[in-house]
PDB file of N, H, CA, C and O in Angstrom:
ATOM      1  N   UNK A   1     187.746  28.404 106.688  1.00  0.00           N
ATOM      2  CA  UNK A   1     187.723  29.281 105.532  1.00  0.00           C
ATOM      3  C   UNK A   1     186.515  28.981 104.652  1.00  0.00           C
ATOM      4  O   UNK A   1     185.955  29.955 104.148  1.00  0.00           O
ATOM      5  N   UNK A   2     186.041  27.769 104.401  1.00  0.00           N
ATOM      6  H   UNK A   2     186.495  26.977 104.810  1.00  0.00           H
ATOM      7  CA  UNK A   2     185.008  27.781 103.645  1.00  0.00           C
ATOM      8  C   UNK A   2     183.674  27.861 104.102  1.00  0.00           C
ATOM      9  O   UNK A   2     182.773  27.648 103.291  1.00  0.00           O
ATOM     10  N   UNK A   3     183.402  28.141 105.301  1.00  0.00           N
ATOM     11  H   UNK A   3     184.134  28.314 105.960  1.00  0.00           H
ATOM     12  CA  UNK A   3     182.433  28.579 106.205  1.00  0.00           C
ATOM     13  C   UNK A   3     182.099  30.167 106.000  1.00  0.00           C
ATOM     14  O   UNK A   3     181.028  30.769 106.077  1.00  0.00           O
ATOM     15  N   UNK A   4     183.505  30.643 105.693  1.00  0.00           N
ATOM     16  H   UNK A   4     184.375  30.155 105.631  1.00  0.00           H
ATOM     17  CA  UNK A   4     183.404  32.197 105.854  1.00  0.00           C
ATOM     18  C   UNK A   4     183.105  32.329 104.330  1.00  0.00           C
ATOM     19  O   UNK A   4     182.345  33.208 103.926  1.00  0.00           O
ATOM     20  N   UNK A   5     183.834  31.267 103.317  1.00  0.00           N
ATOM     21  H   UNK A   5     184.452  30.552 103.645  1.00  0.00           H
ATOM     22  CA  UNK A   5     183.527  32.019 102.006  1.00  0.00           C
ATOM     23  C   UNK A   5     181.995  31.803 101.423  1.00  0.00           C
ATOM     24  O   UNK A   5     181.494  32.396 100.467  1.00  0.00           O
ATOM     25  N   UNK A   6     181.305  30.654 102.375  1.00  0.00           N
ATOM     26  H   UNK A   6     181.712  30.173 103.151  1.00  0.00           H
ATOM     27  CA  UNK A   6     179.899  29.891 101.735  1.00  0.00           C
ATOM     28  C   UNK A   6     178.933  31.649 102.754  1.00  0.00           C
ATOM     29  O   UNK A   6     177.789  31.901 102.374  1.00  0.00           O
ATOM     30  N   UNK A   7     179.448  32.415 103.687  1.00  0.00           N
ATOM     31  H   UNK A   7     180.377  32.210 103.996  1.00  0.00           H
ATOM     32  CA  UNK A   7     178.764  33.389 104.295  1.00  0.00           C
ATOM     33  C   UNK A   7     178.846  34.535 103.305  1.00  0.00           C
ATOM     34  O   UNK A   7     177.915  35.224 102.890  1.00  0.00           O
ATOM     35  N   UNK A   8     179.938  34.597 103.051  1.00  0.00           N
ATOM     36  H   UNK A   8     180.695  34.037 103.388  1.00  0.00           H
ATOM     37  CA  UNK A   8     180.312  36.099 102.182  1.00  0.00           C
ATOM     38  C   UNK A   8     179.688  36.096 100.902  1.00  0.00           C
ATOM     39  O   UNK A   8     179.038  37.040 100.452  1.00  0.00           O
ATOM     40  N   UNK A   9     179.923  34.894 100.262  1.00  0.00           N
ATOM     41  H   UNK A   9     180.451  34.127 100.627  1.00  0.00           H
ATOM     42  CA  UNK A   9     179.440  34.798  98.597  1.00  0.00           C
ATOM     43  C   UNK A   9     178.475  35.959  98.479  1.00  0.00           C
ATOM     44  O   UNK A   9     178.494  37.067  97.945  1.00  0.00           O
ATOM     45  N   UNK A  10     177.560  35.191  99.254  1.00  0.00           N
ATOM     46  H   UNK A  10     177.544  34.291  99.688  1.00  0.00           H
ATOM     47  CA  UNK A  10     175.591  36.047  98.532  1.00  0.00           C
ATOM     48  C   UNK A  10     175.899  37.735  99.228  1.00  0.00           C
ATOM     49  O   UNK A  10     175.406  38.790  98.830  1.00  0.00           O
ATOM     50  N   UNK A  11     176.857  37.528 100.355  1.00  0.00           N
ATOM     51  H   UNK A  11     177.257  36.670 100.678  1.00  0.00           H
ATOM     52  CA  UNK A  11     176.918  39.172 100.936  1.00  0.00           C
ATOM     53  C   UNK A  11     177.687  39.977  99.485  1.00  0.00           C
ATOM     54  O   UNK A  11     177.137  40.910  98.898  1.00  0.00           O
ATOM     55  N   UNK A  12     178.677  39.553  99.189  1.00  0.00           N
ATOM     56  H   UNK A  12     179.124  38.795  99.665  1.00  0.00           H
ATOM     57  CA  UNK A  12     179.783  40.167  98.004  1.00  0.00           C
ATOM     58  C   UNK A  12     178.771  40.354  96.575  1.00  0.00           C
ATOM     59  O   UNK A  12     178.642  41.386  95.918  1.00  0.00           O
ATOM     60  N   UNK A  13     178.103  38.996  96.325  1.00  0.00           N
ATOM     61  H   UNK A  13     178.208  38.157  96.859  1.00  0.00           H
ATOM     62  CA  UNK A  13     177.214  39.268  95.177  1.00  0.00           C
ATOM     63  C   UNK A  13     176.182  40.475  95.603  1.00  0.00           C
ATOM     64  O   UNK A  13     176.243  41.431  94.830  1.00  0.00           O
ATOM     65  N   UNK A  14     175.251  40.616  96.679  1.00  0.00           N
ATOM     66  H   UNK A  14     175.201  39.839  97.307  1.00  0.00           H
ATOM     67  CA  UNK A  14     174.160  41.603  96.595  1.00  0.00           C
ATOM     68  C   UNK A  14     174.957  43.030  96.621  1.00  0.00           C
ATOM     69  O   UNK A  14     174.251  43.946  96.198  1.00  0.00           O
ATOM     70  N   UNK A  15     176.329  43.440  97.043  1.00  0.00           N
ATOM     71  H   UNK A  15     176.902  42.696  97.386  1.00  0.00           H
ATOM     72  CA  UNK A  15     177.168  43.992  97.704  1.00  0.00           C
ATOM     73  C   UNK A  15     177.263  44.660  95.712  1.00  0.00           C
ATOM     74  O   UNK A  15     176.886  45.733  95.242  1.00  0.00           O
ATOM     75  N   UNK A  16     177.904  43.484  95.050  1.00  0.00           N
ATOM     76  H   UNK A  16     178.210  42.612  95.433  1.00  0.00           H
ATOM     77  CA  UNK A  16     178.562  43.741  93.774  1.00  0.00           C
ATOM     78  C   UNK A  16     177.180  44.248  92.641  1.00  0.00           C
ATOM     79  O   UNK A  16     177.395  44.734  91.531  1.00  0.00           O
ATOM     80  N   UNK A  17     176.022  44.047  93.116  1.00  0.00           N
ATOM     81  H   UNK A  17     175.847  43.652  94.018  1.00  0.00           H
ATOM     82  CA  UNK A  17     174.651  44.117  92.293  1.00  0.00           C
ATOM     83  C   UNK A  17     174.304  45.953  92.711  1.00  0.00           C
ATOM     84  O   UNK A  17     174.062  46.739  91.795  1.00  0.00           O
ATOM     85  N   UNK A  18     174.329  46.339  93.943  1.00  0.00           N
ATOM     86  H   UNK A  18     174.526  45.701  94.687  1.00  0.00           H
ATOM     87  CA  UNK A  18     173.661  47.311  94.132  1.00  0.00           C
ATOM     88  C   UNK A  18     175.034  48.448  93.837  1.00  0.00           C
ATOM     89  O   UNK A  18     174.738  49.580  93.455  1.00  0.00           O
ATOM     90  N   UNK A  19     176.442  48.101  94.023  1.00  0.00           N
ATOM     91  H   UNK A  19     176.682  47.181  94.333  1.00  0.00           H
ATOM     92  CA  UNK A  19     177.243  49.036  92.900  1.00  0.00           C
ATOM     93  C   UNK A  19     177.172  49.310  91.796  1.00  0.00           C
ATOM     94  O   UNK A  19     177.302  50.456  91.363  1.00  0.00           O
ATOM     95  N   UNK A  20     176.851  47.861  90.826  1.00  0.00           N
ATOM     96  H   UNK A  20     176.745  46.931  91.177  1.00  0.00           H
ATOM     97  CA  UNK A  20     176.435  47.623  89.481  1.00  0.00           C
ATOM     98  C   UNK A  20     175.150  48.962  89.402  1.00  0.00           C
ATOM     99  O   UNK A  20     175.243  49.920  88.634  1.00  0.00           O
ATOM    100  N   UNK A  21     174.129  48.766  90.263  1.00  0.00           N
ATOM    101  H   UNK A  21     174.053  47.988  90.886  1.00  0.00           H
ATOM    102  CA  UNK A  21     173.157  49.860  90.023  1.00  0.00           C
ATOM    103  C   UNK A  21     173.497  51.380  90.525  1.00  0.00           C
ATOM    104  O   UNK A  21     172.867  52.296  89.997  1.00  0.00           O
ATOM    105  N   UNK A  22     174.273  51.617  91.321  1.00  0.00           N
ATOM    106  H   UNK A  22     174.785  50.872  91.750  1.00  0.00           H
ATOM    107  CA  UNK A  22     175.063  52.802  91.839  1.00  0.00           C
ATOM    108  C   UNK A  22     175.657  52.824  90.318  1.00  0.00           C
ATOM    109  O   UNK A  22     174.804  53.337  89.593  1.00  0.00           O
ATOM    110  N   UNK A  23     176.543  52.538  89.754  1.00  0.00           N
ATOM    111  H   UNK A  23     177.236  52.122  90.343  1.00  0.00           H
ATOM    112  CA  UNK A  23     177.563  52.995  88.415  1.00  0.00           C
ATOM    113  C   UNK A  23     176.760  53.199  87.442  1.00  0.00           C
ATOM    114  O   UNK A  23     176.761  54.250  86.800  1.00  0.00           O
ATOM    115  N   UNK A  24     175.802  51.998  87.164  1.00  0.00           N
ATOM    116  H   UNK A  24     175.800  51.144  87.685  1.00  0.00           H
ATOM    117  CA  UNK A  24     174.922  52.470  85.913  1.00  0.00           C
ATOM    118  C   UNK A  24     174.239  53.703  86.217  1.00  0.00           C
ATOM    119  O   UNK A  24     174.119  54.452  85.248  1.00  0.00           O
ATOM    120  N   UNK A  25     173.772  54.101  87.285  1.00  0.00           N
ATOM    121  H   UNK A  25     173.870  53.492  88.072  1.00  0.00           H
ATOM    122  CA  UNK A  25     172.839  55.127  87.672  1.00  0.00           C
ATOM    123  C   UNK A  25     173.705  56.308  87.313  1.00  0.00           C
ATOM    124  O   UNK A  25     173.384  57.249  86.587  1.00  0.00           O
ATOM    125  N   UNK A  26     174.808  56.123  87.910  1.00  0.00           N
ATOM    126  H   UNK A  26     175.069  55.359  88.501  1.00  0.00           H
ATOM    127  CA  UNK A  26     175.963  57.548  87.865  1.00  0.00           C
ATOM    128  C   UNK A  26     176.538  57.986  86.584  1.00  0.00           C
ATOM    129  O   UNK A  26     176.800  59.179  86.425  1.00  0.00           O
ATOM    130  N   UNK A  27     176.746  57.162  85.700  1.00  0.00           N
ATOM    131  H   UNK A  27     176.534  56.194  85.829  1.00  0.00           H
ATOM    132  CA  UNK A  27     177.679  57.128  84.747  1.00  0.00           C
ATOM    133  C   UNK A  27     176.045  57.043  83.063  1.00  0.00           C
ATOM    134  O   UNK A  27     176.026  57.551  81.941  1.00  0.00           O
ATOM    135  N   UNK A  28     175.256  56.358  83.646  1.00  0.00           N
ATOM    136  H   UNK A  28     175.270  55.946  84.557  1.00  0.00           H
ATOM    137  CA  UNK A  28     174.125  56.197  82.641  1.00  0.00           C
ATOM    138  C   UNK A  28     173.328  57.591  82.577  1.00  0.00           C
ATOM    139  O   UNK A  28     173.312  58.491  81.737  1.00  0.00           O
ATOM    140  N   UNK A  29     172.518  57.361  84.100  1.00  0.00           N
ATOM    141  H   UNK A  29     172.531  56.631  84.783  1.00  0.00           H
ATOM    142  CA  UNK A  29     171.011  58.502  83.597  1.00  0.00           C
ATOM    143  C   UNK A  29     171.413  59.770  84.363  1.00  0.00           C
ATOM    144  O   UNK A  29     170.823  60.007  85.417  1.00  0.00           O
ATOM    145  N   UNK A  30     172.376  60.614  83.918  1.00  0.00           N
ATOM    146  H   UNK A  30     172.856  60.421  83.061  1.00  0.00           H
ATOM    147  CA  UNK A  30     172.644  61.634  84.370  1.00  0.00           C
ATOM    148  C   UNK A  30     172.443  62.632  82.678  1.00  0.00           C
ATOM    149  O   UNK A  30     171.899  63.734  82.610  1.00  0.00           O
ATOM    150  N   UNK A  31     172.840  62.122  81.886  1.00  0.00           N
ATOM    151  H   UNK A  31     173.282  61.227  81.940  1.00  0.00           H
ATOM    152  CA  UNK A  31     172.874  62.602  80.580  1.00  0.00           C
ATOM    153  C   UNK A  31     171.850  61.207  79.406  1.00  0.00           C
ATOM    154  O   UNK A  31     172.478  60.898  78.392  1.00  0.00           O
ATOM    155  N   UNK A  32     171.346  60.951  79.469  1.00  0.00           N
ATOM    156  H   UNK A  32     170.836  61.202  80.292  1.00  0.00           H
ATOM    157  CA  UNK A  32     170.072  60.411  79.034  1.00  0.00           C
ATOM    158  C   UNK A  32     170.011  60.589  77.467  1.00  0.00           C
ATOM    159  O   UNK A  32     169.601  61.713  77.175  1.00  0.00           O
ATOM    160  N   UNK A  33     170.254  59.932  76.562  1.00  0.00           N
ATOM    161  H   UNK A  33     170.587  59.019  76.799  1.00  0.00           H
ATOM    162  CA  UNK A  33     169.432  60.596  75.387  1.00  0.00           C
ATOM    163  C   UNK A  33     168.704  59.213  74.832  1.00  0.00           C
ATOM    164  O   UNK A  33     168.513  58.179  75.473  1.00  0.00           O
ATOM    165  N   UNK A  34     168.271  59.560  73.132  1.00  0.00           N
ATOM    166  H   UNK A  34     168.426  60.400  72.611  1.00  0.00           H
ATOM    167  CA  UNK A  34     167.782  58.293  72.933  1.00  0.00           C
ATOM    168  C   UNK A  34     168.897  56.836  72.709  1.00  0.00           C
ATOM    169  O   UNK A  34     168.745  55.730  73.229  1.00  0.00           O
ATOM    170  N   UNK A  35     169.830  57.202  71.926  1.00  0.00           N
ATOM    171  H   UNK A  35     169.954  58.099  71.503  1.00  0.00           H
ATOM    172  CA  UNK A  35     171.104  56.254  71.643  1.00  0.00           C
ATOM    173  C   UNK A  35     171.664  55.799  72.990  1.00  0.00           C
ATOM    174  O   UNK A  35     172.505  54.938  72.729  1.00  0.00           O
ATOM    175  N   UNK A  36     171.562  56.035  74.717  1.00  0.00           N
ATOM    176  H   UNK A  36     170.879  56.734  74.930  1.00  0.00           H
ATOM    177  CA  UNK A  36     171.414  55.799  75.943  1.00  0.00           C
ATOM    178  C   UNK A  36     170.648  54.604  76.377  1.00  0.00           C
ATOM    179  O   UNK A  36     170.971  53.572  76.966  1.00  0.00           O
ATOM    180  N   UNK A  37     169.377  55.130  75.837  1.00  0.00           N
ATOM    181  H   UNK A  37     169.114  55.968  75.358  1.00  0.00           H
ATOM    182  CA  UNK A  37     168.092  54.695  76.523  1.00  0.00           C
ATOM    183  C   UNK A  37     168.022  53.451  75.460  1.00  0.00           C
ATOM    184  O   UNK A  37     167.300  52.476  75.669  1.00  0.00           O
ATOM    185  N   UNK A  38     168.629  53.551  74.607  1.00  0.00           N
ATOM    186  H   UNK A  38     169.215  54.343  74.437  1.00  0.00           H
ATOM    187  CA  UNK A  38     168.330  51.848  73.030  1.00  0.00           C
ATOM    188  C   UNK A  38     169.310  50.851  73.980  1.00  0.00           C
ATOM    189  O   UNK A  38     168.947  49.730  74.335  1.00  0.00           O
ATOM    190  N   UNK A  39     170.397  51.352  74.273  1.00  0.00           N
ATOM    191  H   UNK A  39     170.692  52.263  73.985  1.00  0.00           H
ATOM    192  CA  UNK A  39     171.682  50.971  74.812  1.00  0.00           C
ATOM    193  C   UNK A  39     171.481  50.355  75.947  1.00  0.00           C
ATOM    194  O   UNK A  39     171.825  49.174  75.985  1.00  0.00           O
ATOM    195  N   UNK A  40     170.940  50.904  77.048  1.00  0.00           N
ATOM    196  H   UNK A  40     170.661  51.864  77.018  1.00  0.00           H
ATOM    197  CA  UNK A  40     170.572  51.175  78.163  1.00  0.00           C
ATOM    198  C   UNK A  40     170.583  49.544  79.421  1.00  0.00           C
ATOM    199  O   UNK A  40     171.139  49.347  80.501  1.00  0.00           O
ATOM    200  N   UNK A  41     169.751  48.764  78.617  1.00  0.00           N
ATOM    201  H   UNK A  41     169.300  48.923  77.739  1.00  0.00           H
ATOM    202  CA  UNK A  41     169.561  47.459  78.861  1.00  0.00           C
ATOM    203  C   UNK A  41     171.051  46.022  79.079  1.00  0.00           C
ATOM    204  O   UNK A  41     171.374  45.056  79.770  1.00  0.00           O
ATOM    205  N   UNK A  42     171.418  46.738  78.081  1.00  0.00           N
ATOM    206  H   UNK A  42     171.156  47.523  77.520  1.00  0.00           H
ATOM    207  CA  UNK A  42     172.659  45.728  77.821  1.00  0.00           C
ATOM    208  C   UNK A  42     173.597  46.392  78.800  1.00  0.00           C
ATOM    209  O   UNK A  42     173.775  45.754  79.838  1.00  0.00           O
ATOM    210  N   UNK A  43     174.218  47.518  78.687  1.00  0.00           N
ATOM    211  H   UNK A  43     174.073  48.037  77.844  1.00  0.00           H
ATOM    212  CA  UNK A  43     175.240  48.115  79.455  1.00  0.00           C
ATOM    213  C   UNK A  43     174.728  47.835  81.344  1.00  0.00           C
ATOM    214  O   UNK A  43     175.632  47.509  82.114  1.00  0.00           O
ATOM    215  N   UNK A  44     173.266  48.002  81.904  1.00  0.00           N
ATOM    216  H   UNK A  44     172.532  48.266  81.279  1.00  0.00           H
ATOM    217  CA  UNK A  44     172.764  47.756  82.793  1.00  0.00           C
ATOM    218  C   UNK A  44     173.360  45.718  83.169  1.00  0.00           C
ATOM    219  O   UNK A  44     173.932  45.210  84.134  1.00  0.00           O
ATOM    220  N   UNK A  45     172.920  45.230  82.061  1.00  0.00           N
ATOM    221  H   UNK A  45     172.455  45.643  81.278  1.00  0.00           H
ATOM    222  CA  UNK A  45     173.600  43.953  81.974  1.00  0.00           C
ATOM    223  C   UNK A  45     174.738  43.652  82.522  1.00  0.00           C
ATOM    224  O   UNK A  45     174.964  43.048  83.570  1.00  0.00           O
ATOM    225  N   UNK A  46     175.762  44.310  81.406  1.00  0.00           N
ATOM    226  H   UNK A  46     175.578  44.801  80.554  1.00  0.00           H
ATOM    227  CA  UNK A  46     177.203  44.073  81.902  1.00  0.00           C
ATOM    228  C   UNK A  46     177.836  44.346  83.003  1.00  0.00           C
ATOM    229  O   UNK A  46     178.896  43.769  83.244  1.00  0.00           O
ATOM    230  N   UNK A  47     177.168  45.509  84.095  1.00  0.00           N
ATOM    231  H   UNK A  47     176.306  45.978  83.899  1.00  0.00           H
ATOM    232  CA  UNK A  47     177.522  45.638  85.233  1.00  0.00           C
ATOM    233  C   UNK A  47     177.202  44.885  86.157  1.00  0.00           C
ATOM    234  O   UNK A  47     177.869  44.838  87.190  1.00  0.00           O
ATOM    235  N   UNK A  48     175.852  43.970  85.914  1.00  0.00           N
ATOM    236  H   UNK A  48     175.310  44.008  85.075  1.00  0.00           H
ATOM    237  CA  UNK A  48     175.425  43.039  86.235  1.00  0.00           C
ATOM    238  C   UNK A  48     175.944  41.402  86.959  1.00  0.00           C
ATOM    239  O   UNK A  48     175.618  40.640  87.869  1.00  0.00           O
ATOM    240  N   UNK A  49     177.021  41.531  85.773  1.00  0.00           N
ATOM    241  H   UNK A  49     177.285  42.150  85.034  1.00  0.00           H
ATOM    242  CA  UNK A  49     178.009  40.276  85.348  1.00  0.00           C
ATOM    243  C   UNK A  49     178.862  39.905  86.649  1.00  0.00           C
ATOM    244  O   UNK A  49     178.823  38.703  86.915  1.00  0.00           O
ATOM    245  N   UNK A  50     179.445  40.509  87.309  1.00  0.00           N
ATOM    246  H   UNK A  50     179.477  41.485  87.093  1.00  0.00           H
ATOM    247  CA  UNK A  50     180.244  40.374  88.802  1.00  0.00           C
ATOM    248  C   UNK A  50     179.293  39.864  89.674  1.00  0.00           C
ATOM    249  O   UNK A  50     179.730  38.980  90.412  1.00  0.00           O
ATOM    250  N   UNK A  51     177.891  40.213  89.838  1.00  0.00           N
ATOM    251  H   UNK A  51     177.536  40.931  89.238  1.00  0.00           H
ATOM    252  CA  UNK A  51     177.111  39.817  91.216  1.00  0.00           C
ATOM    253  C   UNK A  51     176.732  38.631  90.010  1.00  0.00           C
ATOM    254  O   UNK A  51     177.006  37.561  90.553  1.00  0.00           O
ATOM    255  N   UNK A  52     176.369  38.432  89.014  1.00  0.00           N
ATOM    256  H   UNK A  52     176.147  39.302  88.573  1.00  0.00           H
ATOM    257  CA  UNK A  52     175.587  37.189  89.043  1.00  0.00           C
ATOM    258  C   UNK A  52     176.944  35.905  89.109  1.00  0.00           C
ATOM    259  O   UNK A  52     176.611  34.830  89.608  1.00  0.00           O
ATOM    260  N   UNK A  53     178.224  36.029  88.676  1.00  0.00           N
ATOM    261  H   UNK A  53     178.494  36.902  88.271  1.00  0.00           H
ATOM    262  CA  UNK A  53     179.601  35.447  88.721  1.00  0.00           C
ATOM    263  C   UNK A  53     179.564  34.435  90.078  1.00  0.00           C
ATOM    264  O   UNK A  53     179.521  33.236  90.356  1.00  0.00           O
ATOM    265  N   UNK A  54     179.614  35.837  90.761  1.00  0.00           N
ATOM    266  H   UNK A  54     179.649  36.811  90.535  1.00  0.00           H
ATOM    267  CA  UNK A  54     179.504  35.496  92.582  1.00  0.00           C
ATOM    268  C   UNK A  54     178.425  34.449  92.701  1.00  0.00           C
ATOM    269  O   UNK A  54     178.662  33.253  92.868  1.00  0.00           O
ATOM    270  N   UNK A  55     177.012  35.076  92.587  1.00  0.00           N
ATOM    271  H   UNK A  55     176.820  36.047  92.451  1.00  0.00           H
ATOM    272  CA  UNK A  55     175.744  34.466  93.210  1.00  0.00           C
ATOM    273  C   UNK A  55     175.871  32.918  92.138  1.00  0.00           C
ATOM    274  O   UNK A  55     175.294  31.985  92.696  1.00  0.00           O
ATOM    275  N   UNK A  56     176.328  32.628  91.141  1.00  0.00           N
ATOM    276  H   UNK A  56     176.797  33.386  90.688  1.00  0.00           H
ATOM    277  CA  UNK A  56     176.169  31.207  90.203  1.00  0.00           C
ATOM    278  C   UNK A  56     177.260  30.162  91.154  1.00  0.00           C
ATOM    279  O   UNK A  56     176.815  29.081  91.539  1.00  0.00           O
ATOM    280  N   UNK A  57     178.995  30.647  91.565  1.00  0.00           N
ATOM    281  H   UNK A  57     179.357  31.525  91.252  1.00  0.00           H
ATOM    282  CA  UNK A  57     179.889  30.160  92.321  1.00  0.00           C
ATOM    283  C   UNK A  57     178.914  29.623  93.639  1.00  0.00           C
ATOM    284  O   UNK A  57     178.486  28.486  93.841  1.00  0.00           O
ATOM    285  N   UNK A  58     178.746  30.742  94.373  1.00  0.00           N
ATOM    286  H   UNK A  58     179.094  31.665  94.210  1.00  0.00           H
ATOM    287  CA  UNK A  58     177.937  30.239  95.854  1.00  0.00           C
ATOM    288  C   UNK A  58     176.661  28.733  95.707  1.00  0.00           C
ATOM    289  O   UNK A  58     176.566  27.702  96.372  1.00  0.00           O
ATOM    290  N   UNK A  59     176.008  29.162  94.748  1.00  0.00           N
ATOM    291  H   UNK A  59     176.086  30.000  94.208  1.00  0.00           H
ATOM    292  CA  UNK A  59     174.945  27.742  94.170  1.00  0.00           C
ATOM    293  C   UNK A  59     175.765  26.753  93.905  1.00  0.00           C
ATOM    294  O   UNK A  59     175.735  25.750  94.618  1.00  0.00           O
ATOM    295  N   UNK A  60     176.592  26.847  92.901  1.00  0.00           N
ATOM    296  H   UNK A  60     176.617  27.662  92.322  1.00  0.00           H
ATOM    297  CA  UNK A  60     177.527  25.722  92.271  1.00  0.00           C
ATOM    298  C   UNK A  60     178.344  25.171  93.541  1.00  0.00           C
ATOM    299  O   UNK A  60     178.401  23.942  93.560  1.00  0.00           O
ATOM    300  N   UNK A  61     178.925  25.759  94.504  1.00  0.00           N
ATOM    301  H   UNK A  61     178.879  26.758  94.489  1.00  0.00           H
ATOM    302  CA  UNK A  61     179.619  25.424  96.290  1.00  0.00           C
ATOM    303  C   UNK A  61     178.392  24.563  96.611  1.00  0.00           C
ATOM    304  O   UNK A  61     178.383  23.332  96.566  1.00  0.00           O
ATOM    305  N   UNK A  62     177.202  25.465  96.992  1.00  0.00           N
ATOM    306  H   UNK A  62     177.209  26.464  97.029  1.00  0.00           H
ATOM    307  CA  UNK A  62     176.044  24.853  97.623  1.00  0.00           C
ATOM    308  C   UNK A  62     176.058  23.140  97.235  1.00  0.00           C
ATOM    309  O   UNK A  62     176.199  22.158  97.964  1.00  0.00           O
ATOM    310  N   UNK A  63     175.850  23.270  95.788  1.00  0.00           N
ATOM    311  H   UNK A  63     175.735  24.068  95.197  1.00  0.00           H
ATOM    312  CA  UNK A  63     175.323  22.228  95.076  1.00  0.00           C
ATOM    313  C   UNK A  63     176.101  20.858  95.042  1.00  0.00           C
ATOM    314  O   UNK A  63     175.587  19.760  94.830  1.00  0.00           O
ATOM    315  N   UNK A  64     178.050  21.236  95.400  1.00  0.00           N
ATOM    316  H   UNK A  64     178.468  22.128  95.572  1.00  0.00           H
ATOM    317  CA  UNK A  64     178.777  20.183  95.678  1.00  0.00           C
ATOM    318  C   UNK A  64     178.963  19.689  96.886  1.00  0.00           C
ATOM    319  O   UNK A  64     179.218  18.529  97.210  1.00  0.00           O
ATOM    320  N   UNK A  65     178.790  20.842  97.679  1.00  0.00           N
ATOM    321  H   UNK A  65     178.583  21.784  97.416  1.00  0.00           H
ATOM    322  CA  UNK A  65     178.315  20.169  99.212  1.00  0.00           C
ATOM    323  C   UNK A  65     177.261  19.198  99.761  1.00  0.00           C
ATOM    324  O   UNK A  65     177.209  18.655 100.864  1.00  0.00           O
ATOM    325  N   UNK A  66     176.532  19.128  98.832  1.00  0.00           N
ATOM    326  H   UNK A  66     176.574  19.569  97.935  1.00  0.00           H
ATOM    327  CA  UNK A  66     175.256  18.285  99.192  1.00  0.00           C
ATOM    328  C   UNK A  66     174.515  18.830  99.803  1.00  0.00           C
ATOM    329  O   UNK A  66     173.672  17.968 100.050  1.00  0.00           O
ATOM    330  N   UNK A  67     174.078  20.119 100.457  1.00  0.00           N
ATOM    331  H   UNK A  67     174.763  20.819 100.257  1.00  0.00           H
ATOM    332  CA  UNK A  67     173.068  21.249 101.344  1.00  0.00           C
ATOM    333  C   UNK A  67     171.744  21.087 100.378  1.00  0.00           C
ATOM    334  O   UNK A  67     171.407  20.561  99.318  1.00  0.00           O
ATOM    335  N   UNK A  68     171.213  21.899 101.466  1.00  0.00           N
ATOM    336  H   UNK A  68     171.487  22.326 102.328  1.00  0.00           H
ATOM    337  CA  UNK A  68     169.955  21.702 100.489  1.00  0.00           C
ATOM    338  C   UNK A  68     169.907  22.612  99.361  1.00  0.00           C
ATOM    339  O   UNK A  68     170.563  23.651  99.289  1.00  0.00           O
ATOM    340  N   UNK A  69     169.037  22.144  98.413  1.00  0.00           N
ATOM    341  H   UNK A  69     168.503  21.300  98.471  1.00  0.00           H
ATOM    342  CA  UNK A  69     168.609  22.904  97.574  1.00  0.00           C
ATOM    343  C   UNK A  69     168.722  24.457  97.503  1.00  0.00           C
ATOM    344  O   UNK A  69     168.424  25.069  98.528  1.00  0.00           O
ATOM    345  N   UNK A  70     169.128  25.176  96.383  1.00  0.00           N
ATOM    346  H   UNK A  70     169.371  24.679  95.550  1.00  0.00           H
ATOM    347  CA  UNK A  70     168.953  26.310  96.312  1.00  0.00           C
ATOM    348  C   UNK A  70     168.310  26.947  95.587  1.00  0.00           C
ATOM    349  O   UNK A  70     168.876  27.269  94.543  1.00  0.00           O
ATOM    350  N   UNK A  71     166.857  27.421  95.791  1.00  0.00           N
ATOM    351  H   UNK A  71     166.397  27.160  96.640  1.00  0.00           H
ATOM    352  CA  UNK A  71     165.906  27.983  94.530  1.00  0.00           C
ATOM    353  C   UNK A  71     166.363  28.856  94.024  1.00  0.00           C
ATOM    354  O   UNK A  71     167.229  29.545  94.562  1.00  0.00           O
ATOM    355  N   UNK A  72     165.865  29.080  92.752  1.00  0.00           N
ATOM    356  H   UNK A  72     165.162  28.520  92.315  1.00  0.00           H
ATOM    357  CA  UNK A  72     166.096  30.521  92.136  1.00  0.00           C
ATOM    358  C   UNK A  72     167.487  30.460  91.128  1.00  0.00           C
ATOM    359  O   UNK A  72     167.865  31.472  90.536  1.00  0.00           O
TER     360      UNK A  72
END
């Protein structure tokens, strides 16, 4: 099991990042204004929050396992 979860992590995080940009895209720049576009950054953020959750867990695994290094 922890073979499969140290494989999936970074798949689920890039998985949870490019929905994050699918929803903001769908739900954001379809109706655009300026009070949107001030906004825009932070709300892009918060969808954000699930893949970076994931991708910090998988490093923090990495990092108690003793593996090598993980840049970035």
């Amino acid at each position: 099991m922890s073979k499969v979860l140290d494989a999936l992590l970074p798949v689920l995080a890039v998985v949870f990042s490019i929905g994050g940009i699918a929803g903001f895209a769908y739900l954001f720049l379809r109706d655009i204004n300026v009070f949107w576009l001030i906004v825009a950054p932070i709300i892009f953020a918060m969808y954000q929050i699930p893949a970076a959750a994931l991708w910090w867990w998988w490093k923090k695994r990495k990092k108690d396992k003793g593996g090598p290094p993980v840049n970035s």
